[in-house]
N, C-alpha and C positions, 0 to 999 in steps of 0.2 A: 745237436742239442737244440730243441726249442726254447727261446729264452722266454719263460713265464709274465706273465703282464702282472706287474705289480697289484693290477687293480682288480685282479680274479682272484677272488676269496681261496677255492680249489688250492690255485697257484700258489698263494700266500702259504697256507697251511701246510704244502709237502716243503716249500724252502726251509719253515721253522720245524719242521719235524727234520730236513735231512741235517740241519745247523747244531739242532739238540742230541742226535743220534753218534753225527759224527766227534763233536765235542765231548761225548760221554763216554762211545767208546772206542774211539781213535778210529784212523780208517779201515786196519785191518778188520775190527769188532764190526764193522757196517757194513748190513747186508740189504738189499733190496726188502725182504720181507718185512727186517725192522722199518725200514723209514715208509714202508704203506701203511703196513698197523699202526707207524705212530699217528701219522696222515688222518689216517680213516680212508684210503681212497683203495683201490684197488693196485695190482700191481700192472694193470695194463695203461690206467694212467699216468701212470709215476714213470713208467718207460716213455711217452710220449714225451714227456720231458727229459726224461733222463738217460740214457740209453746206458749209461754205465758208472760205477760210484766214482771214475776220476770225474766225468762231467759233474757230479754235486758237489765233490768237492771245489773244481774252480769255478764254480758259479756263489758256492758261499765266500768267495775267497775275493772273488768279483765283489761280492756286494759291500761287502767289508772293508775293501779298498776305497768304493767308491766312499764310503763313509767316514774313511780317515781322510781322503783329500778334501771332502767338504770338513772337517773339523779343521783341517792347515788353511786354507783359506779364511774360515771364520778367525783365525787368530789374528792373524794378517787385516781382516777386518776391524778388530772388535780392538786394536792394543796398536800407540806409537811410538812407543820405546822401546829399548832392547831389552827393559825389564820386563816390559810387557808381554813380549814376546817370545821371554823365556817361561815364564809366568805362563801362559796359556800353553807353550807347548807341554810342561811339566804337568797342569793340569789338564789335560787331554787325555796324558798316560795316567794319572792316579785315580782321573774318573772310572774311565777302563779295567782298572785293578778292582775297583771296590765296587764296582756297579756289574759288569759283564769280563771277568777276565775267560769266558770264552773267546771274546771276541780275539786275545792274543794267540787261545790256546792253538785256533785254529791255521793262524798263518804259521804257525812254527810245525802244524800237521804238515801242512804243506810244503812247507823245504823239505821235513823227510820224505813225501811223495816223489817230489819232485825230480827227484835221481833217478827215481823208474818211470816216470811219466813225461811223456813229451807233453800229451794235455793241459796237463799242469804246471809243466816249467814255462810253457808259452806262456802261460796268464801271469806268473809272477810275474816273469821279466820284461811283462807288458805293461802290467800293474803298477810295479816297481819303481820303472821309468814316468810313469804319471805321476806318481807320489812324489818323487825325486826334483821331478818337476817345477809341482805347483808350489814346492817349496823353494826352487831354483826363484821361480819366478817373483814371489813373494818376497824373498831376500832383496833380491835385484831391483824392487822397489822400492823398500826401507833404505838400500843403499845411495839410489836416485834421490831420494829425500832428504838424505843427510842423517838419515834417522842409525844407521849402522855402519859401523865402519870396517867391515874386517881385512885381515892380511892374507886370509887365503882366499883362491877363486872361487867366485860361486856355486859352481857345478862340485866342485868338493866340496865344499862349507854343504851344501843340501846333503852328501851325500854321508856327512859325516853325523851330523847332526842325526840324519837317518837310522843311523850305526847306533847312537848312543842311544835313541829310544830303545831301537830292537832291542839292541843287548838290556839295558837296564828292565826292558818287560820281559825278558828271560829269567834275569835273576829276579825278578820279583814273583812272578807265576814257582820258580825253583823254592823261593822260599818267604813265601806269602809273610811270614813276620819283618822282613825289611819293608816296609810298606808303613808298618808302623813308626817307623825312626824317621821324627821329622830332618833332623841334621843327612838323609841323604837324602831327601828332597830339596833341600836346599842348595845341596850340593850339584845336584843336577844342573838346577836353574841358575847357577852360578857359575857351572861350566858354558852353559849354551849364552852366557852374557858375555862370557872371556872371550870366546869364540866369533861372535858379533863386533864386538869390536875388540882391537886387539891395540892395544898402545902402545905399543915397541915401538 
């Protein structure tokens, strides 16, 4: 796979036509012909990038990730309480619902991929680990601070926390009117506080 330069208009326009294709219509519906025509490019460019639809897929999957570890970091940034910090994470996920829930649809394409694809289970579970990560890292700070306290270790507390997003973008993508009920949004951010610090 050549990895596209962000900064080549060309490049730009086959990643959002292959983001839009596959999003629309899952990976089986994705063919090389649709994502040129959505392009405009030919399909002998679209190979130079692509050589085959797993590589589109983990490079939208790639790019998507990198975009969630910068939003955990900005939280981390931007909030110094643990309300705070429930608070950004919960709205990170409900921007995502109501602004681009492709953006979910896509990684949850991706676990089904995944069973058949070495391509694509490598990137998750490279992915993954970064995400899991920078949010390892980012707890372990609040905790150095004094700002969190919790009772379980970090590397679980990330990876659980992990857990509650995904799932909860599951059941909101399954059924978009929970999205509207603020009382489990609240409840989210309420759990990822109990979680933080834990007073027992």
């Amino acid at each position: 796979m050549n990895i596209p330069n962000k900064t080549d208009p060309k490049a730009r326009r086959i990643l959002i036509a292959v983001r839009r294709i596959l999003a629309q219509n899952g990976y089986m519906g994705t063919t090389i012909n649709l994502v040129s025509t959505e392009a405009g490019v030919s399909r002998g460019l679209l190979h130079y990038y692509f050589k085959t639809k797993e590589e589109m897929l983990a490079r939208v999957i790639k790019e998507n990730m990198e975009i969630s570890i910068s939003m955990i970091n900005n939280v981390f940034d931007q909030h110094h309480t643990p309300e705070g910090y429930a608070g950004g994470i919960v709205n990170m996920l409900r921007d995502i619902m109501e602004t681009d829930p492709d953006f979910l649809n896509l990684f949850f394409e991706g676990f089904a991929v995944a069973r058949q694809s070495h391509v694509v289970n490598a990137e998750l579970t490279s992915l993954y680990g970064q995400f899991r990560k920078a949010l390892e890292i980012g707890l372990g700070d609040a905790q150095a601070k004094g700002i969190i306290h919790p009772s379980l270790p970090l590397e679980s507390l990330a990876a659980i926390i992990t857990g509650l997003v995904d799932g909860m973008g599951l059941q909101l993508l399954t059924e978009p009117v929970l999205c509207e009920n603020q009382i489990i949004w609240d409840s989210i951010e309420t759990s990822i506080v109990d979680l933080l610090c834990d007073n027992r």
